[in-house]
MARDOGU-771064 format. One line per field, with one value per residue: residue in three letters; x, y, z of N, C-alpha, C in turn. Coordinates in nm, 2 decimals. Atoms other than C-alpha are relative to their C-alpha. Example, Ala and Ser with C-alpha at 12.3 -4.5 7.8 and 13.67 -1.06 7.14 Angstrom:
BEGIN
rest: [ala_ser];
n_X: [0.09_-0.09];
n_Y: [-0.12_-0.11];
n_Z: [0.00_0.00];
ca_X: [1.23_1.37];
ca_Y: [-0.45_-0.11];
ca_Z: [0.78_0.71];
c_X: [0.09_-0.08];
c_Y: [0.12_0.11];
c_Z: [0.00_0.08];
This chain:
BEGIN
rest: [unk_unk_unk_unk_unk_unk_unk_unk_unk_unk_unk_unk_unk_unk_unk_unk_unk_unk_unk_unk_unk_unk_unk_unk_unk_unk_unk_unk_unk_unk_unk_unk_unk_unk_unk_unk_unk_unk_unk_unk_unk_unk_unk_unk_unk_unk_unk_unk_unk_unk_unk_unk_unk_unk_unk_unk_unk_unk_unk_unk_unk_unk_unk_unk_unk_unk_unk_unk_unk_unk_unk_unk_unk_unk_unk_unk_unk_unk_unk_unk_unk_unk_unk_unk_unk_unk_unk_unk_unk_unk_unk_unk_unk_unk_unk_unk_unk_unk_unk_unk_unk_unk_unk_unk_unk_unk_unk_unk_unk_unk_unk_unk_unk_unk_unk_unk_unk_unk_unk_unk_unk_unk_unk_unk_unk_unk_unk_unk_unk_unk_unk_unk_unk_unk_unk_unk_unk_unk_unk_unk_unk_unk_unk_unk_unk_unk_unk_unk_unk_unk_unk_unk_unk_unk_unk_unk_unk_unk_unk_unk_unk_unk_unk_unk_unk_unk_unk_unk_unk_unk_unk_unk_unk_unk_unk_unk_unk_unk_unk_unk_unk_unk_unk_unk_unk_unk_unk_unk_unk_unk_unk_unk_unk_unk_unk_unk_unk_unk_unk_unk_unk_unk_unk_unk_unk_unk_unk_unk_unk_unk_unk_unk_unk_unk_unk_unk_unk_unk];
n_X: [0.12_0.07_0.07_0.13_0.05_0.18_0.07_0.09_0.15_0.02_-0.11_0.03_0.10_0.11_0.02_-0.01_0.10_0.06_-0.05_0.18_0.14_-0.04_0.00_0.15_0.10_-0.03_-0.03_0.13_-0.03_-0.07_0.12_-0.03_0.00_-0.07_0.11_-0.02_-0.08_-0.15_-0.03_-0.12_-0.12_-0.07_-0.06_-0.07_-0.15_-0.09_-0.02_0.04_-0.07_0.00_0.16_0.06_-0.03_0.06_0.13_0.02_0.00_0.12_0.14_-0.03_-0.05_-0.19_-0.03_-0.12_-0.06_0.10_0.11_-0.03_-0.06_0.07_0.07_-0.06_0.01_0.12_0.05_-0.09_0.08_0.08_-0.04_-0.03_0.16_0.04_-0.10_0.02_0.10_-0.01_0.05_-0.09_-0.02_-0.12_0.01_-0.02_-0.05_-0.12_-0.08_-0.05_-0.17_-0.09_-0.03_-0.09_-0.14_-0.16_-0.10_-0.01_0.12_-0.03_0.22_-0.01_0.15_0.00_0.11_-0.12_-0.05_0.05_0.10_-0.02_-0.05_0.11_0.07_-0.07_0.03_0.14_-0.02_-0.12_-0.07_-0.11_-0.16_-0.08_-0.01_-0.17_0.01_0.12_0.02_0.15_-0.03_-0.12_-0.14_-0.04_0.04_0.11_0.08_0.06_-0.05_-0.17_-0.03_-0.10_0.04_-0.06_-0.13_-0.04_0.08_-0.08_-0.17_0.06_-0.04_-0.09_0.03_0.02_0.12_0.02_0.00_0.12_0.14_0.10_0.17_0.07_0.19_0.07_-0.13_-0.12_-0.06_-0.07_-0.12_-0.11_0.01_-0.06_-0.14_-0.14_-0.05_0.03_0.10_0.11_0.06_0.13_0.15_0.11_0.06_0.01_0.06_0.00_-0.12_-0.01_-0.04_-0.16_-0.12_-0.01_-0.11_-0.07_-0.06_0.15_0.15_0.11_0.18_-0.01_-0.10_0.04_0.00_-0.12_-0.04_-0.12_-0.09_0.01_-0.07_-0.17_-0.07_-0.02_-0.13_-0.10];
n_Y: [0.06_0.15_0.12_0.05_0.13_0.00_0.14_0.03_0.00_-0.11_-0.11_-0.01_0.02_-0.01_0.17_0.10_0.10_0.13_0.07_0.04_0.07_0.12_0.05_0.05_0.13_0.15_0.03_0.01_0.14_0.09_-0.04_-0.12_-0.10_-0.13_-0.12_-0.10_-0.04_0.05_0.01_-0.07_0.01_0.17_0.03_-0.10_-0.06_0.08_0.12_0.17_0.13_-0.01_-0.03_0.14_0.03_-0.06_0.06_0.11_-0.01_-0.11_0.13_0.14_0.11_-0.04_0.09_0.06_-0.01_0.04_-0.05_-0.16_-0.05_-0.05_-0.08_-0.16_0.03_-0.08_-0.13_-0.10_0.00_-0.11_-0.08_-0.04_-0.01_-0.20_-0.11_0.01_-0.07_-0.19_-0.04_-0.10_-0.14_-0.06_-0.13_-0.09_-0.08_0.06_0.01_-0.12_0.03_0.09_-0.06_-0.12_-0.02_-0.02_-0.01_0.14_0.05_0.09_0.02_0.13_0.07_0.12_0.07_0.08_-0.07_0.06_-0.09_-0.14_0.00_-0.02_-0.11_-0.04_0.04_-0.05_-0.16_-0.06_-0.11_0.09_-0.07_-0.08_0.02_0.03_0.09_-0.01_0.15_0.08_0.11_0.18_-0.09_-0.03_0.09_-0.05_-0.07_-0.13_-0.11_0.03_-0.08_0.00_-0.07_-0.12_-0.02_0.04_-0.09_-0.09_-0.03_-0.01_-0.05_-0.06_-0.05_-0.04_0.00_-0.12_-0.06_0.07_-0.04_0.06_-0.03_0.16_0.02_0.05_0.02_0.10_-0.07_-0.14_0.00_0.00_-0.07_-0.07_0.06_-0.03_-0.09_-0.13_-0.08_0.08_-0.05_0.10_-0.08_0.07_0.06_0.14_-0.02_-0.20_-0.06_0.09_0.11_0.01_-0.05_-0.17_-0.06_0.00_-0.13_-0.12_0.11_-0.06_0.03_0.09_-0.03_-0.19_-0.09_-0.01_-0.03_0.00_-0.07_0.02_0.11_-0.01_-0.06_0.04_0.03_-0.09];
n_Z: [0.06_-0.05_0.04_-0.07_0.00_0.00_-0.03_0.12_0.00_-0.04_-0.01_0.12_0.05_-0.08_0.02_-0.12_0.02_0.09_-0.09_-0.15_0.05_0.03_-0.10_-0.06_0.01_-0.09_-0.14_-0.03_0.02_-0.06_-0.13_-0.08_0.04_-0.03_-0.01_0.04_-0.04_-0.01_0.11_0.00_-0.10_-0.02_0.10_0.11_-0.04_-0.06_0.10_0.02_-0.07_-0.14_-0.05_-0.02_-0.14_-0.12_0.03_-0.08_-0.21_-0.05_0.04_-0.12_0.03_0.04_0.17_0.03_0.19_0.12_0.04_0.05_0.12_0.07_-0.03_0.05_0.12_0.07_0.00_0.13_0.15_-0.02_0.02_0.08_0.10_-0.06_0.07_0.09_0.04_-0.03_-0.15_-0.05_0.05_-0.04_-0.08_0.11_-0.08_0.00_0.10_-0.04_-0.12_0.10_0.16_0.00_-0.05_0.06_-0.10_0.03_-0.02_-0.03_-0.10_-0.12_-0.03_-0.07_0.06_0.10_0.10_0.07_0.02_0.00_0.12_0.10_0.06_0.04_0.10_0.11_-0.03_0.04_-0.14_-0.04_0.01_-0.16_-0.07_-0.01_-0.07_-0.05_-0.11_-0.01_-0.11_0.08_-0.01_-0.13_-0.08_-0.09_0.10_-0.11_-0.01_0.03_0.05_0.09_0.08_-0.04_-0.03_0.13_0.10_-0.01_0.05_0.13_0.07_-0.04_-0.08_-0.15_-0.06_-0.09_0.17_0.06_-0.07_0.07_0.01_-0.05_-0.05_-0.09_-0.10_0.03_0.17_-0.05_-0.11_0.08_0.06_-0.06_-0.05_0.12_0.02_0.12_0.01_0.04_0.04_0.00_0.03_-0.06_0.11_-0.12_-0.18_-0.05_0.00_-0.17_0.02_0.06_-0.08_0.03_0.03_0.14_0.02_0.05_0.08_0.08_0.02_0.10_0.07_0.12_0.00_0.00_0.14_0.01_-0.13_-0.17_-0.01_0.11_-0.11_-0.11_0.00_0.03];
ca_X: [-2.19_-2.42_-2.55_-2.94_-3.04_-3.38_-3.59_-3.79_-4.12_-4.28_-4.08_-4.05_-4.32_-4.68_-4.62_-4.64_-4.98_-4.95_-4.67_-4.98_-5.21_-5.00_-4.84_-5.18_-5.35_-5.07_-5.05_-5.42_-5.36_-5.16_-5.44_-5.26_-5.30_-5.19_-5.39_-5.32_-5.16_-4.92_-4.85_-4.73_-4.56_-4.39_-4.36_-4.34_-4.00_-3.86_-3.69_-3.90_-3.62_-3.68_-4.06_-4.15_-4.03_-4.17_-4.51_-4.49_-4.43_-4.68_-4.92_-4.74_-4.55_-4.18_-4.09_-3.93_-3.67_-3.94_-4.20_-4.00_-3.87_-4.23_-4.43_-4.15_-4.21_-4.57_-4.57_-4.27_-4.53_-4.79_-4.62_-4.47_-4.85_-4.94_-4.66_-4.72_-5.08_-5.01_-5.08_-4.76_-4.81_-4.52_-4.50_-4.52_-4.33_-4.01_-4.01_-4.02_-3.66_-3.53_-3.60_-3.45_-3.15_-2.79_-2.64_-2.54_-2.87_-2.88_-3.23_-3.13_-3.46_-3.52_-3.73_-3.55_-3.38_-3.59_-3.90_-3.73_-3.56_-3.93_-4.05_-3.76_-3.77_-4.13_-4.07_-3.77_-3.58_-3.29_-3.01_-3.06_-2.96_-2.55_-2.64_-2.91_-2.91_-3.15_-3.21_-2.99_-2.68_-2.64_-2.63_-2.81_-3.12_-3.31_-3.23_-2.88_-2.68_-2.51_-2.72_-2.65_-2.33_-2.28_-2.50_-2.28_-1.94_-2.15_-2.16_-1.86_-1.94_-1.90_-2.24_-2.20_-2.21_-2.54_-2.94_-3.18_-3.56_-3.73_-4.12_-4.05_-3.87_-3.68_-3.55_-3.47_-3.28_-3.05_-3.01_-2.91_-2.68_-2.45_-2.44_-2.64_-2.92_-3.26_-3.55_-3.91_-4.20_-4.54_-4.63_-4.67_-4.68_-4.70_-4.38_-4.45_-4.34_-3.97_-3.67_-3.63_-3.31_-3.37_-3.32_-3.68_-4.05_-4.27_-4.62_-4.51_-4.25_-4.47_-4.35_-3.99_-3.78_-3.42_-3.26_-3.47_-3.29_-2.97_-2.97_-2.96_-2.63_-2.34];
ca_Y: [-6.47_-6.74_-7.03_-7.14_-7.47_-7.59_-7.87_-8.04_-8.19_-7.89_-7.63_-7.67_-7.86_-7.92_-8.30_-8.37_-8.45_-8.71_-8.86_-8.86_-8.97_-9.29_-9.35_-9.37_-9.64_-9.87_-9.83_-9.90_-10.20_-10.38_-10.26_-9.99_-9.64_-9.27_-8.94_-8.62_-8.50_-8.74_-8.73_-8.37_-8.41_-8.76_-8.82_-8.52_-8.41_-8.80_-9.02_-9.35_-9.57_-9.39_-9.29_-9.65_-9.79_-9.50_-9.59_-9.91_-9.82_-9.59_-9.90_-10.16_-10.36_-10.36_-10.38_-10.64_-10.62_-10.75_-10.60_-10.26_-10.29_-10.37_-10.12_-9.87_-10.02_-9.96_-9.62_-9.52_-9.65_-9.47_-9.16_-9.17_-9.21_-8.87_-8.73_-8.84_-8.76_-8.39_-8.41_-8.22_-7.85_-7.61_-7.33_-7.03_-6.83_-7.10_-7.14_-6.76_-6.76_-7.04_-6.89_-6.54_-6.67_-6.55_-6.74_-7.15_-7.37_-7.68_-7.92_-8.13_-8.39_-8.69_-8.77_-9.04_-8.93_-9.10_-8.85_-8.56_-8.63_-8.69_-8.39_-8.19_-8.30_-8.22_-7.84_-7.82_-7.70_-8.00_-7.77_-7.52_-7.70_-7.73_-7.99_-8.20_-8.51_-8.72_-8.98_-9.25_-9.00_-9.00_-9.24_-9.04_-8.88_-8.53_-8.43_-8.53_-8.26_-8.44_-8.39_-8.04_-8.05_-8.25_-8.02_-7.75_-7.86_-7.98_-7.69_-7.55_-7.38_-7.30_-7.41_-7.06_-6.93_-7.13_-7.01_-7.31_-7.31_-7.58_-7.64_-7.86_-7.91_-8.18_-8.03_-7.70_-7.86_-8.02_-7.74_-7.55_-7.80_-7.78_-7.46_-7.26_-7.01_-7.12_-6.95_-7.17_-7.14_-7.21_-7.43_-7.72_-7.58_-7.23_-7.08_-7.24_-7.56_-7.46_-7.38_-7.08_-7.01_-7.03_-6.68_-6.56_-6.73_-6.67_-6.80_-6.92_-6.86_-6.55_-6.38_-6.40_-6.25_-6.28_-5.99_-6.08_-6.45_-6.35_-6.11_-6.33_-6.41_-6.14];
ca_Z: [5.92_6.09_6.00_6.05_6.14_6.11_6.29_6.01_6.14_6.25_6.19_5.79_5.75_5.96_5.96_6.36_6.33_6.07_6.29_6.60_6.35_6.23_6.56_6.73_6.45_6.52_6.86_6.88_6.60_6.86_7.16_7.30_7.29_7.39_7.47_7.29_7.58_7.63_7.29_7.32_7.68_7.62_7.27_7.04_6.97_7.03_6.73_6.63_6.82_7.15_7.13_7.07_7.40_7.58_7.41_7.52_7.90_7.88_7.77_8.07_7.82_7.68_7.30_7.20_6.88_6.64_6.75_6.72_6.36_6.27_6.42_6.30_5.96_5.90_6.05_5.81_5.51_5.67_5.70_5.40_5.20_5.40_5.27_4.93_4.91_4.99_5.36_5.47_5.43_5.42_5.68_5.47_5.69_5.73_5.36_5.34_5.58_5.33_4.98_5.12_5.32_5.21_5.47_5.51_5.58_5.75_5.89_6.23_6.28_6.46_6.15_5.92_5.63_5.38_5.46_5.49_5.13_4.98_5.07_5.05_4.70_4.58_4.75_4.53_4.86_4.88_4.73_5.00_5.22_5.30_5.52_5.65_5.99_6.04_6.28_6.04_6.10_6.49_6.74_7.03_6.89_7.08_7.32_7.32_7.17_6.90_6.61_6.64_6.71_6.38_6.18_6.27_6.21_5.86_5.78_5.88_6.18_6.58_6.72_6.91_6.51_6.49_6.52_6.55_6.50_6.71_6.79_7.06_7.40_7.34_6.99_7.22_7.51_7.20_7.01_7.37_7.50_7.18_7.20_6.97_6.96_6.99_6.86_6.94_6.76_6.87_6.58_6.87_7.24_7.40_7.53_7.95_7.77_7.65_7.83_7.98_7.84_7.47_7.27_7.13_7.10_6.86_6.78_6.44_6.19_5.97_6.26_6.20_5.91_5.80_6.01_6.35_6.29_6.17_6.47_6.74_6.66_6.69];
c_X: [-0.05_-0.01_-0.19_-0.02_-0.13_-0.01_-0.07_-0.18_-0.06_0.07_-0.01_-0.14_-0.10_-0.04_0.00_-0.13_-0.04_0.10_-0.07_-0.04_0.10_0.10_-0.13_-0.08_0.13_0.03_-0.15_0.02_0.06_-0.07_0.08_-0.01_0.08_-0.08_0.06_0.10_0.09_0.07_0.13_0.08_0.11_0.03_0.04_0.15_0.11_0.04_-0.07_0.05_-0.03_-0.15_-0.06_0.00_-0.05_-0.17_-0.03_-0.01_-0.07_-0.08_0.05_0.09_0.14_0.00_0.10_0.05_-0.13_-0.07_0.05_-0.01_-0.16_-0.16_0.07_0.00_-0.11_0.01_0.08_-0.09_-0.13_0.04_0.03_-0.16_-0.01_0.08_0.00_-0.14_-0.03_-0.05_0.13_0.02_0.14_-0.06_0.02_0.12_0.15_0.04_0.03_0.14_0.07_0.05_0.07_0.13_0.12_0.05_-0.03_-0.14_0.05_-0.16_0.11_-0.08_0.11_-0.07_0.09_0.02_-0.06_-0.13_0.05_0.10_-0.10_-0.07_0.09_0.00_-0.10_0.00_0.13_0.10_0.12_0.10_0.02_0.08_0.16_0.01_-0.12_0.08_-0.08_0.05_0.10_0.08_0.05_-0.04_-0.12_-0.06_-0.05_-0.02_0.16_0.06_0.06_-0.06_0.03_0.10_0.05_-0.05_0.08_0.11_-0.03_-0.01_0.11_0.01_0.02_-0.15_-0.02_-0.09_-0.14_-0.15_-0.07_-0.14_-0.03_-0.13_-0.07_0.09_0.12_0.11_0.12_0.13_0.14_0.07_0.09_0.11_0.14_0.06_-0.07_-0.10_-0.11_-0.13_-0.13_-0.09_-0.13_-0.11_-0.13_-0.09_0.04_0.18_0.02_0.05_0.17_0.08_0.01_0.15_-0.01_-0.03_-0.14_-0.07_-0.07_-0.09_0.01_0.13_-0.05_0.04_0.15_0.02_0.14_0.09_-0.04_0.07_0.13_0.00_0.04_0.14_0.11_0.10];
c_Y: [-0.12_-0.09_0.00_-0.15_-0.05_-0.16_-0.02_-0.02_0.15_0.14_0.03_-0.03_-0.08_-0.16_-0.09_-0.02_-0.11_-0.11_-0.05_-0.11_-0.18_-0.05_-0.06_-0.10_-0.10_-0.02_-0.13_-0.14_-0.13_0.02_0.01_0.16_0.12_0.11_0.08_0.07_-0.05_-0.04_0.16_0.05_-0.07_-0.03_0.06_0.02_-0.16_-0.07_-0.15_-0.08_0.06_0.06_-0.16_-0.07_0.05_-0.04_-0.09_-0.01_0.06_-0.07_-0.12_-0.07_0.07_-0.06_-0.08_0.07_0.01_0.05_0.18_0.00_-0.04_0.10_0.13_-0.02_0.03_0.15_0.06_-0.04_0.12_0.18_0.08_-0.02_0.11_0.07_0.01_0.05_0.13_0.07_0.09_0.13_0.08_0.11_0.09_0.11_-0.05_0.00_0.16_0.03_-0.07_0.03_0.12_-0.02_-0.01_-0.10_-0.15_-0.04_-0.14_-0.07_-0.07_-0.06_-0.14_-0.05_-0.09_0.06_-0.02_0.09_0.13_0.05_0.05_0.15_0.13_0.05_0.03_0.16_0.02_0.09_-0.10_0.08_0.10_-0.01_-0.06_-0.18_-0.07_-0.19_0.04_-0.09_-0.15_0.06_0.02_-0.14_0.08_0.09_0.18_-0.06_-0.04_0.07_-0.08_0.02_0.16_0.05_-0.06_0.07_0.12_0.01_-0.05_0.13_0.15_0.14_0.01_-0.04_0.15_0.11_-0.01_0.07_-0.11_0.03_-0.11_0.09_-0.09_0.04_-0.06_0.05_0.12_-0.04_-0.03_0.10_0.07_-0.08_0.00_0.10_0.12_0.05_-0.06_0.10_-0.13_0.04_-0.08_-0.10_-0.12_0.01_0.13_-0.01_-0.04_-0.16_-0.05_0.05_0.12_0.07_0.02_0.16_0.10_-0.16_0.03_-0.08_-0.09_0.04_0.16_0.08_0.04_0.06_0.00_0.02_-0.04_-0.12_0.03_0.10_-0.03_-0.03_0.14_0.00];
c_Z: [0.07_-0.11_0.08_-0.03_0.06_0.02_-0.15_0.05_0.12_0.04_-0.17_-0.01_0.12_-0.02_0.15_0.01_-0.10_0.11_0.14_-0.09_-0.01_0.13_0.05_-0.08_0.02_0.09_0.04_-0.06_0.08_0.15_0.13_-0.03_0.10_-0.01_-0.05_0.12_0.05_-0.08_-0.02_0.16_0.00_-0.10_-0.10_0.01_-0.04_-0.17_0.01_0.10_0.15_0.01_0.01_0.13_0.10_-0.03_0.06_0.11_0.04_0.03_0.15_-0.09_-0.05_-0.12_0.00_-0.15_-0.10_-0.04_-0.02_-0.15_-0.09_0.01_-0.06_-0.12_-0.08_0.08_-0.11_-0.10_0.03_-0.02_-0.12_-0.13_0.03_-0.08_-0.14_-0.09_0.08_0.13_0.12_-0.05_0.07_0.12_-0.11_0.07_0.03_-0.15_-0.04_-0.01_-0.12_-0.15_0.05_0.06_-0.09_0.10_0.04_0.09_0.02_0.09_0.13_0.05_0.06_-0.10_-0.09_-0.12_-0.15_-0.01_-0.02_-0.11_-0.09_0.03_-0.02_-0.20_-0.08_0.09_-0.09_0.08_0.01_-0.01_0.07_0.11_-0.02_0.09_0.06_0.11_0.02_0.12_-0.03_0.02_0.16_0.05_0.13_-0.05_0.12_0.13_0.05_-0.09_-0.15_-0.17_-0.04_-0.01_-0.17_-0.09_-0.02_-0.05_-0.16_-0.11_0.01_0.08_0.19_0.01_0.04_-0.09_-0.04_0.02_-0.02_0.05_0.02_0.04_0.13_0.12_-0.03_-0.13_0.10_0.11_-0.10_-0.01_0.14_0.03_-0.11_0.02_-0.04_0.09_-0.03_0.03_0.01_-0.05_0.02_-0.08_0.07_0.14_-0.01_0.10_0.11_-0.05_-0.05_0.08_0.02_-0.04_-0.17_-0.06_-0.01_-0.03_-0.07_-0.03_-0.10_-0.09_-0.13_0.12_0.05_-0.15_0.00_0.13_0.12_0.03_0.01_0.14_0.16_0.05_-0.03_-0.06];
């Protein structure tokens, strides 16, 4: 019996554009910005502590401390308003997978643990889940395997044992370097943007179902 382990922002839920959106006004508040496409070459996919920095180097300048913890402070309020006033839609197609799976459930995000509780929480989906890391639970975030790797033995598993469902690159190189099975979906980027090693791509998650998941793994 597998296990499946699920990215959160885009993958569950259709929340990397609020993450754009409130990245980009306080980049801009502080007069600097970021183009759409180097949003999803460069920063999609990255944890807060390691997109910020690259932000900044994008712009010419280098964060200091200070100004990290409070630029990563209003976007976590920002985000979490979106999320509050009903701006994160579920995938219908991952929650789908989630209400039908027999078989242990686990998220692995770079998103902090604190969003991915609240909306957890108003989907009534938290007890699915055997396990869930976040970016407060690892030291090195995507694409550094160890998320992953901890999600796994979380929930008492072989990575080998594991299928994840990522939307980005970075998400996917993790997810392979541990070990597991990686399924992409095109929530984000088209299929020329992911590794060519991971197992199956699909367009979105309506066009997966249990057994095609559950069969990737032998």
């Amino acid at each position: 019996m597998p296990a499946i382990i699920f990215d959160f922002d885009g993958v569950i839920v259709n929340s990397e554009p609020l993450h754009e959106e409130a990245l980009l006004r306080c980049a801009q508040e502080r007069g600097m910005s970021f183009t759409h496409e180097q949003y999803m070459t460069r920063l999609i996919g990255l944890a807060d502590r390691d997109c910020l920095p690259l932000l900044f180097e994008l712009n010419g300048r280098r964060v200091t401390p200070e100004e990290h913890r409070a630029f990563f402070a209003q976007k976590k309020r920002m985000v979490h308003d979106m999320i509050v006033g009903g701006r994160a839609e579920v995938f219908p197609g991952t929650l789908r997978i989630i209400r039908e799976a027999t078989v242990p459930l686990a998220v692995c995000s770079g998103a902090i643990r604190s969003e991915i509780d609240l909306v957890l929480r108003t989907l009534e989906m938290v007890n699915r889940f055997r396990a869930i890391v976040s970016a407060d639970d690892v030291r090195h975030s995507k694409p550094h395997p160890e998320g992953y790797e901890k999600a796994a033995a979380s929930v008492g598993f072989d990575p080998g044992a594991c299928v994840a469902i990522e939307d980005t690159p970075t998400g996917s190189r993790a997810a392979l370097a541990a070990g597991l099975r990686v399924i992409a979906v095109g929530h984000s980027l088209p299929r020329g943007a992911f590794p060519a090693d991971i197992a199956l791509y699909v367009r979105s998650t309506e066009e997966l179902d249990l057994p095609r998941v559950l069969g990737l793994v032998g």
